[in-house]
ROFIVO-874107 format. One record per residue: x, y, z of N, C-alpha, C in turn. Coordinates in steps of 0.001 Angstrom, whole numbers, plus 500000, padded with zeros to 6 digits. Example, Ala and Ser with C-alpha at 12.3 -4.5 7.8 and 13.67 -1.06 7.14 Angstrom:
% residues 2
513190494310507800512300495500507800513200496700507800;512850497750507080513670498940507140512900500030507870;
//
This chain:
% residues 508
529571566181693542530431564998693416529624563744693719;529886562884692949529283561677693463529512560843694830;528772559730694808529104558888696221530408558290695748;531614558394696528532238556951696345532338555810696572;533022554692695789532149553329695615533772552700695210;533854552195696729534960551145697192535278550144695797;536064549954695495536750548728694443537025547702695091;536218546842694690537038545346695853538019544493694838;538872544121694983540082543606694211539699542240693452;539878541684692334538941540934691881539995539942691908;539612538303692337539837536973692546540258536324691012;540930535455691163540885534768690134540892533049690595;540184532007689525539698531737690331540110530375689102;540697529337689564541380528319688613540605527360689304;540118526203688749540062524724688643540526523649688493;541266522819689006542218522034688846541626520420688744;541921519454688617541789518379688467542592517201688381;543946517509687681544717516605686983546278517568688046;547041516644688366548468517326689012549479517590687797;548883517849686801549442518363686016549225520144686110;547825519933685947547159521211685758547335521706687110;547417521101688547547776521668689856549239522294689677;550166521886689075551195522750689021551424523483688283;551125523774687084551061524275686532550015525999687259;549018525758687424548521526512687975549459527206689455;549965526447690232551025526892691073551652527550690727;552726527325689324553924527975688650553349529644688198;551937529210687996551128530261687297550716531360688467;550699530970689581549824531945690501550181533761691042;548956533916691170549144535529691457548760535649692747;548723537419693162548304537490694297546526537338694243;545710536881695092544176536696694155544052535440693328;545061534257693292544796533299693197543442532334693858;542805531826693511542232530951693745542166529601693309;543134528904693734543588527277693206542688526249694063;541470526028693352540362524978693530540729523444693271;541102522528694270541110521529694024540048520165694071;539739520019692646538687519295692466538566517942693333;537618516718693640537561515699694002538575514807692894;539595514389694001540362513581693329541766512902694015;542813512568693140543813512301693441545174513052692911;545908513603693602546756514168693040548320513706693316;549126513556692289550205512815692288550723512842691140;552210513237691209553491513714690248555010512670691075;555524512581690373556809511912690614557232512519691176;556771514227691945558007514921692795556630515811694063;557494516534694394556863517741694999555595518428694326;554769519116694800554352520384694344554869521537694990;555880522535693727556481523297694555555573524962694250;555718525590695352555317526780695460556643527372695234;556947528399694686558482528981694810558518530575694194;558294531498695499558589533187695137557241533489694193;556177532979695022554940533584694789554705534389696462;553857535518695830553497536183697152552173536792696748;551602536541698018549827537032697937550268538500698632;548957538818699284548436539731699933547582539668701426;547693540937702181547251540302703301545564540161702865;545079541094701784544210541052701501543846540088700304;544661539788699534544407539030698135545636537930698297;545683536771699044546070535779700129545972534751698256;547361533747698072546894533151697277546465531734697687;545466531177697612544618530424698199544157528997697390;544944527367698261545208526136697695544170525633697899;543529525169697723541874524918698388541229523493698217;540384522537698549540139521742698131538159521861698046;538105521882696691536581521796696806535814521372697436;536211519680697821535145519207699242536146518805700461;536496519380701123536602519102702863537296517468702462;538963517627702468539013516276702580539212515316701264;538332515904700535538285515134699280539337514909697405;540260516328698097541108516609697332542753515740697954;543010514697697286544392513753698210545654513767697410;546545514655698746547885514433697429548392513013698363;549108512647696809549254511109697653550984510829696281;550946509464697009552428508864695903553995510062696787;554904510170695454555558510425695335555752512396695898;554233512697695889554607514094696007553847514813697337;554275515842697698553906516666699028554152518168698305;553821519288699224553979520211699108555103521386699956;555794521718698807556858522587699211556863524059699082;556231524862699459556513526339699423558006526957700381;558598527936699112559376528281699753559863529798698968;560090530521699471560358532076699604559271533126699321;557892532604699621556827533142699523556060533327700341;555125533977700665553834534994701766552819534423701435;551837535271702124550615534932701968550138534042700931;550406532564701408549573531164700791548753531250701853;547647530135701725546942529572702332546208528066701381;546687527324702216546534525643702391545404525249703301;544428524811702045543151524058703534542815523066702402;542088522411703334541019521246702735541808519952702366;542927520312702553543483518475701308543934517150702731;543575516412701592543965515268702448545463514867702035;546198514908703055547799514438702768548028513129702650;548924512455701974548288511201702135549739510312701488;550974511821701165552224510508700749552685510024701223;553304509406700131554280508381700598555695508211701031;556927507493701415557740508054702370558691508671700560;558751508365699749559613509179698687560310508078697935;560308508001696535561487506530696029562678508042695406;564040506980694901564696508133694262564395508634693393;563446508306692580562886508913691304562320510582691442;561893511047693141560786511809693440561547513358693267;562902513294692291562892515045692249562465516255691467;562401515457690283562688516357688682561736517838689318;560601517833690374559712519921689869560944519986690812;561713519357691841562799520670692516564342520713691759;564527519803691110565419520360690200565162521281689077;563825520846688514563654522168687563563743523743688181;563465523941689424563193524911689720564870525569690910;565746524755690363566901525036690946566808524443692647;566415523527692986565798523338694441566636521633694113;567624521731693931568003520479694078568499520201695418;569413521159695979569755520623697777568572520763698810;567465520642698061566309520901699084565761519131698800;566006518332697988565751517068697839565755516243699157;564387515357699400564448514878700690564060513192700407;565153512020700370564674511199699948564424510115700916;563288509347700952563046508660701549562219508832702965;561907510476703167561590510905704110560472512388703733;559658512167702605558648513242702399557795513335703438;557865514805703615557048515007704581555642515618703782;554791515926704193552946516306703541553543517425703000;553691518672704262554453520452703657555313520629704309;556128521144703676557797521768704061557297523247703259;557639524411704814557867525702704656559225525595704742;559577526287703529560575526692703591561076528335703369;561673529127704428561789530802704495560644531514703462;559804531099703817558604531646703843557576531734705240;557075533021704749556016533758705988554646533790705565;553713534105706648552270534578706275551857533305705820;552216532108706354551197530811705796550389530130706707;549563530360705801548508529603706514547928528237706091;548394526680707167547757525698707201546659525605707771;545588525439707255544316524952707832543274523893706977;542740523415708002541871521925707970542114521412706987;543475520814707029543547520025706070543955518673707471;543852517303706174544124516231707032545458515418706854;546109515016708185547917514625707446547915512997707924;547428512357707246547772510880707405548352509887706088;549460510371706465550594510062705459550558508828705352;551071508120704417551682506770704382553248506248704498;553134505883705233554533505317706048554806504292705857;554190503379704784554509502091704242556345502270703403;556728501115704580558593500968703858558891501975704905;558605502733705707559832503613706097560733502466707155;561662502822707320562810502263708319562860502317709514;562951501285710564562699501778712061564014500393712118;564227500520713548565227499882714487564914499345715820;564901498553716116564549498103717711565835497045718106;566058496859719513566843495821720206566408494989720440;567084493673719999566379492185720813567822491990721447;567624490281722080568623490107723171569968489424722090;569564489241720489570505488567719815570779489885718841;570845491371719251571035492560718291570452492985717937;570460494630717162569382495093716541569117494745715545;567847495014715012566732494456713691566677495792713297;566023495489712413565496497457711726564845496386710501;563715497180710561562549496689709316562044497729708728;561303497321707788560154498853706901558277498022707284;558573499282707871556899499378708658555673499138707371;554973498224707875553592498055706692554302496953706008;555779496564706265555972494989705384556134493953705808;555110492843705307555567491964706186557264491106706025;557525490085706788558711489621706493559927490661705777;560141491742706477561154492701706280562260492884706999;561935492211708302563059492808709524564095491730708975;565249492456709342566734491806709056567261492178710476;568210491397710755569449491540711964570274492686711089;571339493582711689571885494485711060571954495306711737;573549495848711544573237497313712455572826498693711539;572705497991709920571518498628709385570588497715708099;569890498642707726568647497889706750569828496973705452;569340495971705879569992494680704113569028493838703942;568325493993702927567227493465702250567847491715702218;569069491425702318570143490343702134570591489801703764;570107490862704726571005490242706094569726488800706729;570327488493708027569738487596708572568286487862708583;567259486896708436565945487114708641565890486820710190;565127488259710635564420488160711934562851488194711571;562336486465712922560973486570712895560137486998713593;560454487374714695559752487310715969559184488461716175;558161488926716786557449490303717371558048491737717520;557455492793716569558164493798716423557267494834717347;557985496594717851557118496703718436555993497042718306;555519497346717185554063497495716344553128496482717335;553853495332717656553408493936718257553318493489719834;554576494078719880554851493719721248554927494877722144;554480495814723346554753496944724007556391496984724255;556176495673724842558259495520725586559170496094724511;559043495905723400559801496047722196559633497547721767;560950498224721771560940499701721496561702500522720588;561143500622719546561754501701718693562956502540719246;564241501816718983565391503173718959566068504129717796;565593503994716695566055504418715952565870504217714528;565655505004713438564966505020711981565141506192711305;564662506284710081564302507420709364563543508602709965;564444509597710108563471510757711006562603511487709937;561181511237709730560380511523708964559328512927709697;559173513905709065558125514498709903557320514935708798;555967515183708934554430515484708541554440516607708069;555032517846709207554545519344708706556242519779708759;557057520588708456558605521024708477558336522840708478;558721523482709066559083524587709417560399524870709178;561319525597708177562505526037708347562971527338707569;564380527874707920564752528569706971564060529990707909;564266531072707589564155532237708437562788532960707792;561654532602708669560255533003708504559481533409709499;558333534010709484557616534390710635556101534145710368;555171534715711216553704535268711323553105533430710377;553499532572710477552461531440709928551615530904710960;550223530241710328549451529814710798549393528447710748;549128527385711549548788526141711669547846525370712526;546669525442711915545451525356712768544217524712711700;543093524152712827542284523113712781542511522030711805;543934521365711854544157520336711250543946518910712109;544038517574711264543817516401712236544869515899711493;545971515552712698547094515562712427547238513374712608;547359513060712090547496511333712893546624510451712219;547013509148711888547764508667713041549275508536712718;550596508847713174551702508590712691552261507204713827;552658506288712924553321505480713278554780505115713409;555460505623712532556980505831711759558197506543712834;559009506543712734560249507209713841559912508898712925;560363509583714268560369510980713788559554512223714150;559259513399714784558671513818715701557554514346714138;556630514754714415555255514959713267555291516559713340;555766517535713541555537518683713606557068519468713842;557881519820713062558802520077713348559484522005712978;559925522560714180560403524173713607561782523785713503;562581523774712215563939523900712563565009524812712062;564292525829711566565044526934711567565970527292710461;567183527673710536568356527581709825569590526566710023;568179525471710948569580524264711222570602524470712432;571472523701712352572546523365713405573448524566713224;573501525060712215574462526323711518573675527837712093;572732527413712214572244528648711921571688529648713624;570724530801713271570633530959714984569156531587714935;568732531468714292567051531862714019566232530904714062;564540530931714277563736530000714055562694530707714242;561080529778713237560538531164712435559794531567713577;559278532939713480559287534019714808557127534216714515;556828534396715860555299534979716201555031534154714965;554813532689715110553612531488714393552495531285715768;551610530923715236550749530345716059550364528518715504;550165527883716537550120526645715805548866526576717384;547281526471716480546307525991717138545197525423716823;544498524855717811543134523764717208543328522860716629;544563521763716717544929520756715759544735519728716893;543604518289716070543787517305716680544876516224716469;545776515959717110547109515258717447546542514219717713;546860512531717585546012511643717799546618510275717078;546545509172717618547589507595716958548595507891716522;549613508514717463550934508778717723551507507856718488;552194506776717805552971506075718616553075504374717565;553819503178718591554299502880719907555239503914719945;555751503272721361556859504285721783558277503988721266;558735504954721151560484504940721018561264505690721880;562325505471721639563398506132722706563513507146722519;563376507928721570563423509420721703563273509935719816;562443510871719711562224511266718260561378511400718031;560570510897718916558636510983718187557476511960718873;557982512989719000557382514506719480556389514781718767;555641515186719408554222516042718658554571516967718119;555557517946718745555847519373718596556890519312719348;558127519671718075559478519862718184559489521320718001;559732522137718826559836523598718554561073524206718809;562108523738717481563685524266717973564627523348717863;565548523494717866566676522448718076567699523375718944;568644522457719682569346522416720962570310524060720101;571204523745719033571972525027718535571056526221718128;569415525884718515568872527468717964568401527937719381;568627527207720541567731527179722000567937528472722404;568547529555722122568728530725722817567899531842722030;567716531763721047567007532297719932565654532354720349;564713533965720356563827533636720384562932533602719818;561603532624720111560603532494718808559008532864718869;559087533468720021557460534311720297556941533285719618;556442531928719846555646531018719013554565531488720293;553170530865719530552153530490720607551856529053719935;551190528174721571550642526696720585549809526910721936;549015526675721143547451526595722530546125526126721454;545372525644722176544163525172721891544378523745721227;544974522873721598545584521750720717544847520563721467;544793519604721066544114518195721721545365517196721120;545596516497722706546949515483721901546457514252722877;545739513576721877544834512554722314545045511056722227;545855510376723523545967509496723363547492509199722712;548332509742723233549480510413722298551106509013723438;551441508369722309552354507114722960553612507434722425;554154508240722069555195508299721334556676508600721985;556573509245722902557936509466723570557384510809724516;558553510736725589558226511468727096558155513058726968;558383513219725371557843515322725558557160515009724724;555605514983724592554630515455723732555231516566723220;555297517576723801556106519399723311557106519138723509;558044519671722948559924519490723338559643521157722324;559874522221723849560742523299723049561849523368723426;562595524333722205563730524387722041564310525493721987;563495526316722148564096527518721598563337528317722802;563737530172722637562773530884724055561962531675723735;561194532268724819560380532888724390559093532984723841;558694531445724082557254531048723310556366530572724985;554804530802724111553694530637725220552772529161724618;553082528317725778552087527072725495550965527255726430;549899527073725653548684527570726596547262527259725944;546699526709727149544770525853726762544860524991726055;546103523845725840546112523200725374545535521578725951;544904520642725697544732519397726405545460518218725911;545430517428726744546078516003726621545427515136727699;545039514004726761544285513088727073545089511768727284;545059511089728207545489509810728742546900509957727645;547948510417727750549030510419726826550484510333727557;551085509418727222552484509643727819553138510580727210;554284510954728590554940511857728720553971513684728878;554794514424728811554339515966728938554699516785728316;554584518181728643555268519406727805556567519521728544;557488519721727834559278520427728465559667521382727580;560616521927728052560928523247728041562553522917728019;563459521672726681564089520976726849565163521836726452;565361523008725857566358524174726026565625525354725892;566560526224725869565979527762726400565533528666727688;564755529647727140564838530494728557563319531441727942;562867531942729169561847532779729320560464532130728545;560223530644728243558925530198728126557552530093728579;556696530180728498555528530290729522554694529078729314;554040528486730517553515527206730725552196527391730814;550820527573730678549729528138731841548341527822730917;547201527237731445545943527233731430545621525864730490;546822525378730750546790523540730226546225522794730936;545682521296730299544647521009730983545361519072730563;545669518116731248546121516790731596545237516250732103;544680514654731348543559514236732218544482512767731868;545113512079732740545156510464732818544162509998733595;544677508113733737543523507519734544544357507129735542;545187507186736275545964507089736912546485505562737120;546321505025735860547165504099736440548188503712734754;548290504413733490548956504237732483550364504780732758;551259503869733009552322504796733591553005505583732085;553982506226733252555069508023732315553817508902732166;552449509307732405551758510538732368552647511181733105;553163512407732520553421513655733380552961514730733162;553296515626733533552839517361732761554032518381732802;555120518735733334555783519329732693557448518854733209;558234519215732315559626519129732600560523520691732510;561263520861733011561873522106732691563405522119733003;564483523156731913565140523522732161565717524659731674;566629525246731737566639526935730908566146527912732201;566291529263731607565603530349733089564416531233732685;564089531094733982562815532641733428562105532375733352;561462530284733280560438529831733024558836529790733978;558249530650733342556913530181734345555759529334733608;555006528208735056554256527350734592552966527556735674;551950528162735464551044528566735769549545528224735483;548378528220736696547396528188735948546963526006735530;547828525647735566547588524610734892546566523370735583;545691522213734799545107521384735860545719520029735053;545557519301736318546835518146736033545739516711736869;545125516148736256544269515304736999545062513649736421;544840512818737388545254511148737309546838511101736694;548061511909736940549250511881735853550034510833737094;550408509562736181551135508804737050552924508755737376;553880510013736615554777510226736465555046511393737906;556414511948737708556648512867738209555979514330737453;555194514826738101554241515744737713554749516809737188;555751517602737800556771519025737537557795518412737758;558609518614736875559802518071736936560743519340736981;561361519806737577562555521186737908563956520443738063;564284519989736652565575519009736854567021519312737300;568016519321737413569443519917737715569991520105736543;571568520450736322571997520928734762573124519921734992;573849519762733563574487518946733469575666520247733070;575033521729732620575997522924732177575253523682732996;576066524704732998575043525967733904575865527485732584;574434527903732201574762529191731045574829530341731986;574570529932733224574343531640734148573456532183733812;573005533131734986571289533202735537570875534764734529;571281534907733622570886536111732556569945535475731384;570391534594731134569527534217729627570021534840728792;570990534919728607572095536044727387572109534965726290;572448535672724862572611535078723972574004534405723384;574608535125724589576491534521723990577111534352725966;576449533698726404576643533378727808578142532621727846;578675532653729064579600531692729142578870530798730366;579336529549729193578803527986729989580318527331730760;579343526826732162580205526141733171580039524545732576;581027523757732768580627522290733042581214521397734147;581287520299733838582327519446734799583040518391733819;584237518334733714585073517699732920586112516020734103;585240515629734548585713514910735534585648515676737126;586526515407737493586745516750738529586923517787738483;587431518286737393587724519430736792586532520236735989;586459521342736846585408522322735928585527523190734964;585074523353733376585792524105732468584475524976732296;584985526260731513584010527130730838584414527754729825;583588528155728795583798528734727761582559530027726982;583095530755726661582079531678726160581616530963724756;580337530874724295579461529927723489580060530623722391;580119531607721943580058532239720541581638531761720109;582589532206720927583543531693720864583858530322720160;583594529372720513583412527851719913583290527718718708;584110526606718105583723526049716905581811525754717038;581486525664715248580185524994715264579506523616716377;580688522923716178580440521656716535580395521457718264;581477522156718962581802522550720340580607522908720739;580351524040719692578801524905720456577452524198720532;577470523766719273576337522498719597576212521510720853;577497521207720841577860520374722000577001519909723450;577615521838724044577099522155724980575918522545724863;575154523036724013573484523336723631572912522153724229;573388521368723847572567519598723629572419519258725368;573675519946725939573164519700727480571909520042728508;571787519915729536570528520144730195571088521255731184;570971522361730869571207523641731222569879523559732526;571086524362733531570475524704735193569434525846735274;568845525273735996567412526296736107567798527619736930;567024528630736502567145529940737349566053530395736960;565474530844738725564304531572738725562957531307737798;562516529753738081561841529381737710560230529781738641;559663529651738141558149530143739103557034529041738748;556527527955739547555493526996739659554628527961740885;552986528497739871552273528728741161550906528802740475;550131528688740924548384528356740906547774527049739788;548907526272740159548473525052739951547646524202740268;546712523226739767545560522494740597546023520601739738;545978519988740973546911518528740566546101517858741709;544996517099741511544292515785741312544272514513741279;544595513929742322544895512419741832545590511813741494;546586512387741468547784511708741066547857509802740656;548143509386740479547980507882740132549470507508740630;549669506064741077551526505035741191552295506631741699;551469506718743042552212507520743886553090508638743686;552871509242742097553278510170741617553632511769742558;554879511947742523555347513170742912554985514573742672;554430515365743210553839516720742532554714517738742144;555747517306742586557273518339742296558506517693742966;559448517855741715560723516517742482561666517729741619;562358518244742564563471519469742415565065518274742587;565932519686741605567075518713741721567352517844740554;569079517521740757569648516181740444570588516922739368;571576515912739275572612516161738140574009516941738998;574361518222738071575045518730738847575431520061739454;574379521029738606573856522044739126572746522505739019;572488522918740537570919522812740994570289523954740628;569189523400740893568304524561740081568357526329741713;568324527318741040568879528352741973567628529438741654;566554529781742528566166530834742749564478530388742582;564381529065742800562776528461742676561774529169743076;560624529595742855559590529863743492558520529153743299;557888528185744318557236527430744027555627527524745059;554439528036744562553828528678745762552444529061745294;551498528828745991550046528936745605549571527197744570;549706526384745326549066524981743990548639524329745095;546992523867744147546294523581744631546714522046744429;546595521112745904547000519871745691545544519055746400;544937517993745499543802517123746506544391515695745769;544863514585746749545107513427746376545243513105748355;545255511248748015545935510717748939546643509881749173;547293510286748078548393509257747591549703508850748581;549906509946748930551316509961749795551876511420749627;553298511277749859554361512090749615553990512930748163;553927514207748270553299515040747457554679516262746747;555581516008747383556694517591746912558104515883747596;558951516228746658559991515576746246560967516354746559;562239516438747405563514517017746540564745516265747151;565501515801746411566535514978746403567960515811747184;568744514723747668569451515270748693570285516505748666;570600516199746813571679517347746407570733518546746393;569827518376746130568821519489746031568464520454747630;568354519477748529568270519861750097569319520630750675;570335520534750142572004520863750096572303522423749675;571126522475748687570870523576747906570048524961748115;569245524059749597568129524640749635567795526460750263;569350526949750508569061527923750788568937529274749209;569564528751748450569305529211747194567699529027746754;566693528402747162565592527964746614564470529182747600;563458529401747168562276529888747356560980529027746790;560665527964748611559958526779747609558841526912748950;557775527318748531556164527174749803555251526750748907;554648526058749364553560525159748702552552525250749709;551423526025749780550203526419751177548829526261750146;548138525598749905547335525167749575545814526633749752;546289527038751384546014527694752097545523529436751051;546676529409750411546900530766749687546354530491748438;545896529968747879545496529418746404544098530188746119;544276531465745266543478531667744825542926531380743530;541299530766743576540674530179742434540526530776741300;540150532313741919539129533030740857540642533762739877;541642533128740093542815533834739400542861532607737924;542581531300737951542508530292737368541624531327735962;542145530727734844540953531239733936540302530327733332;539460530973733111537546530329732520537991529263731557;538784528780731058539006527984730094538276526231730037;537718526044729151537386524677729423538530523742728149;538872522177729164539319521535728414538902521182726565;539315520578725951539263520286724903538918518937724516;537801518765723775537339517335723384537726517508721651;537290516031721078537283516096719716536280517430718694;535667517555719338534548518771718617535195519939718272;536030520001719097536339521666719131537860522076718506;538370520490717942539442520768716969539568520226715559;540108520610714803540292519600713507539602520243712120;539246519954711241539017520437709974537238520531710572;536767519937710759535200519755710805534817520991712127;535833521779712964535628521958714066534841523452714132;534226524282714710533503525377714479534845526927714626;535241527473713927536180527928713967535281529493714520;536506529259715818536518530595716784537067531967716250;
//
């Protein structure tokens, strides 16, 4: 008998140039695709849609850009895959624009008309699709015209960012209302974004798993709207996509600040928070990051944030619903004197934050907040929630509830149980920053363990807990001995600079 002699599966291998021929080739693809995107510009009046193509784990169909960067979808269109596997997305430069109404005709051709997003294109929208992989590509969209909102002392304004002479008085956008002249906050720090077009960069939704999102350079986003978003099956729904990894992405000219919306990483929404999503996000650099007080806002349980850095950036990671998240081998460097640096917030149960180094953060450092609901100390998926209705305390079993009811109470700041802060190392604190401030609201956090963190500052008052919290304190398990802190438990991890993330970065 002869030797046998392996078959390797043969590639196919397209050239593109013109966004004509890019979709077309899309519409066209197999498993063993190879979609080469030449040096250029690419742009269609709509989307480029991917739709119920599926690769292989081995024959992966593959969007590519010939030179690093040099392939730009730009204008009217972004990329939409949806009910398909193994893609893989690298090399392009993202680069649209926020969307005019003209931008639908490839998702109506393709029956994708309630998937129409106007005025708010994001670069890629997964949609219930798995096995994707984003990598080194670059997302610096154009946000010229999108809509934002701020308060002055004579009402709100709302303008389109990148124009000049745009802002109107209004309690919304009229190209016709009063002209406002004066300093917007692009301009002014004091002046703060409350409200706009919620635009995001990368979109996650719809019931998917196992994707990749890594060594991208994500920024700079300027626009209202968090840049990285998982949202699942929505407000309706109770899933969100499961074991993604999202790592090695440089995060970076995120901001001014606004009142709330402009997250690095939205992982979840408040009606999917019980749901869990085995995500990992580690190895990330969020550099210089102004946008609002959770860099991370998860939402959902069950996911591990970890070796991730942040550089001189307001706000921290939270853990803003859910249960059983893990915190550990993160790395915070402020200068101690930019105030809101923090490093973590928490609420939900089960949560441990471990391992972590926290140098110059001028905020409250760990935040272990009180609940405004208490779901009870299980982490169940159909819990019955306590509240306070005035004086009066009501409860209800969650599943039970209308849609809207249930959302309701999601949206609250659910009481901590059996949270665990231990082999922490916190540095310097900066504006007399607190190393742990337990408590507040109206039910306290119950079953703390707080023990082994390493503390060197000399700032002052180092551990916080507020009266209702003291009140509380026989429910708590809280030692802080400096004494007991073992080092060699810390792992080998070194922080994160620009080198070691992003499209150009040496992939581990």
């Amino acid at each position: 008998m002869g030797d046998h002699m392996e078959v390797r599966p043969m590639l196919t291998y397209i050239k593109v140039s013109t966004a004509a021929q890019l979709q077309m080739a899309l519409d066209e693809a197999i498993a063993g695709s190879v979609i080469e995107l030449q040096n250029g510009i690419y742009e269609q009046s709509s989307p480029f849609v991917v739709k119920d193509k599926h690769g292989s784990d081995g024959m992966p169909i593959r969007i590519e850009a010939a030179s690093l960067g040099m392939a730009i979808i730009s204008g009217d269109s972004y990329l939409h895959i949806e009910d398909s596997s193994y893609i893989e997305v690298s090399g392009l430069m993202i680069h649209s624009g926020i969307g005019s109404t003209s931008s639908e005709q490839s998702l109506r051709d393709r029956g994708l008309s309630h998937r129409i997003l106007q005025g708010v294109h994001p670069g890629i929208q997964l949609q219930s699709s798995s096995r994707i992989s984003i990598l080194r590509n670059t997302f610096a969209l154009n946000e010229t015209g999108q809509p934002y909102r701020f308060l002055t002392n004579k009402g709100p304004v709302w303008g389109l960012y990148g124009i000049e002479n745009s802002c109107r008085y209004g309690s919304s956008y009229d190209p016709n209302g009063a002209v406002y002249s004066g300093p917007t906050p692009y301009e002014d720090a004091k002046l703060i974004t409350d409200n706009g077009t919620h635009r995001h960069y990368i979109r996650v939704e719809g019931v998917s798993s196992y994707n990749r999102i890594a060594y991208n350079e994500i920024g700079p986003k300027r626009g209202f709207g968090a840049v990285l978003i998982y949202d699942g099956e929505g407000h309706g729904g109770r899933t969100i996509s499961q074991h993604d990894v999202i790592e090695y992405n440089h995060f970076h000219g995120i901001g001014p600040r606004v009142t709330n919306g402009l997250e690095a990483i939205r992982l979840g929404l408040s009606s999917l928070s019980l749901a869990p999503g085995y995500v990992t996000i580690q190895y990330n650099l969020f550099d210089g990051f102004d946008g609002e007080d959770e860099i991370i806002s998860v939402k959902s349980s069950d996911n591990i944030i970890r070796y991730n850095t942040s550089r001189n950036s307001y706000g921290g990671f939270v853990s803003r619903h859910g249960n059983r998240n893990s915190f550990y081998g993160n790395f915070f460097f402020g200068d101690g004197e930019k105030p809101g640096m923090s490093g973590f917030r928490i609420y939900g149960n089960d949560h441990k934050i471990y391992d972590n180094y926290m140098e110059g953060l001028t905020d409250q450092v760990i935040r272990l907040d009180g609940g405004s609901h208490d779901g009870g100390a299980d982490g169940a998926l159909n819990p019955t929630v306590k509240w306070m209705n005035g004086d009066e305390e009501k409860s209800a079993i969650l599943e039970d509830l209308s849609q809207e009811e249930r959302t309701a109470l999601l949206r609250g700041h659910w009481r901590q149980y059996h949270v665990q802060v231990f082999n922490n190392t916190l540095v310097n604190p900066g504006n007399d920053a607190k190393f742990l401030a337990l408590g507040g609201k109206t039910y306290q956090p119950v079953g703390t363990k707080v023990y082994n963190n390493l503390i060197v500052s000399d700032s002052g008052t180092m551990v916080f807990e507020s009266a209702m919290q003291q009140a509380a304190a026989s429910e708590q398990s809280s030692a802080i001995g400096t004494d007991e802190y073992d080092a060699g438990h810390v792992a080998a991890i070194k922080p994160l600079t620009v080198n070691d993330v992003g499209p150009r970065a040496s992939q581990v």
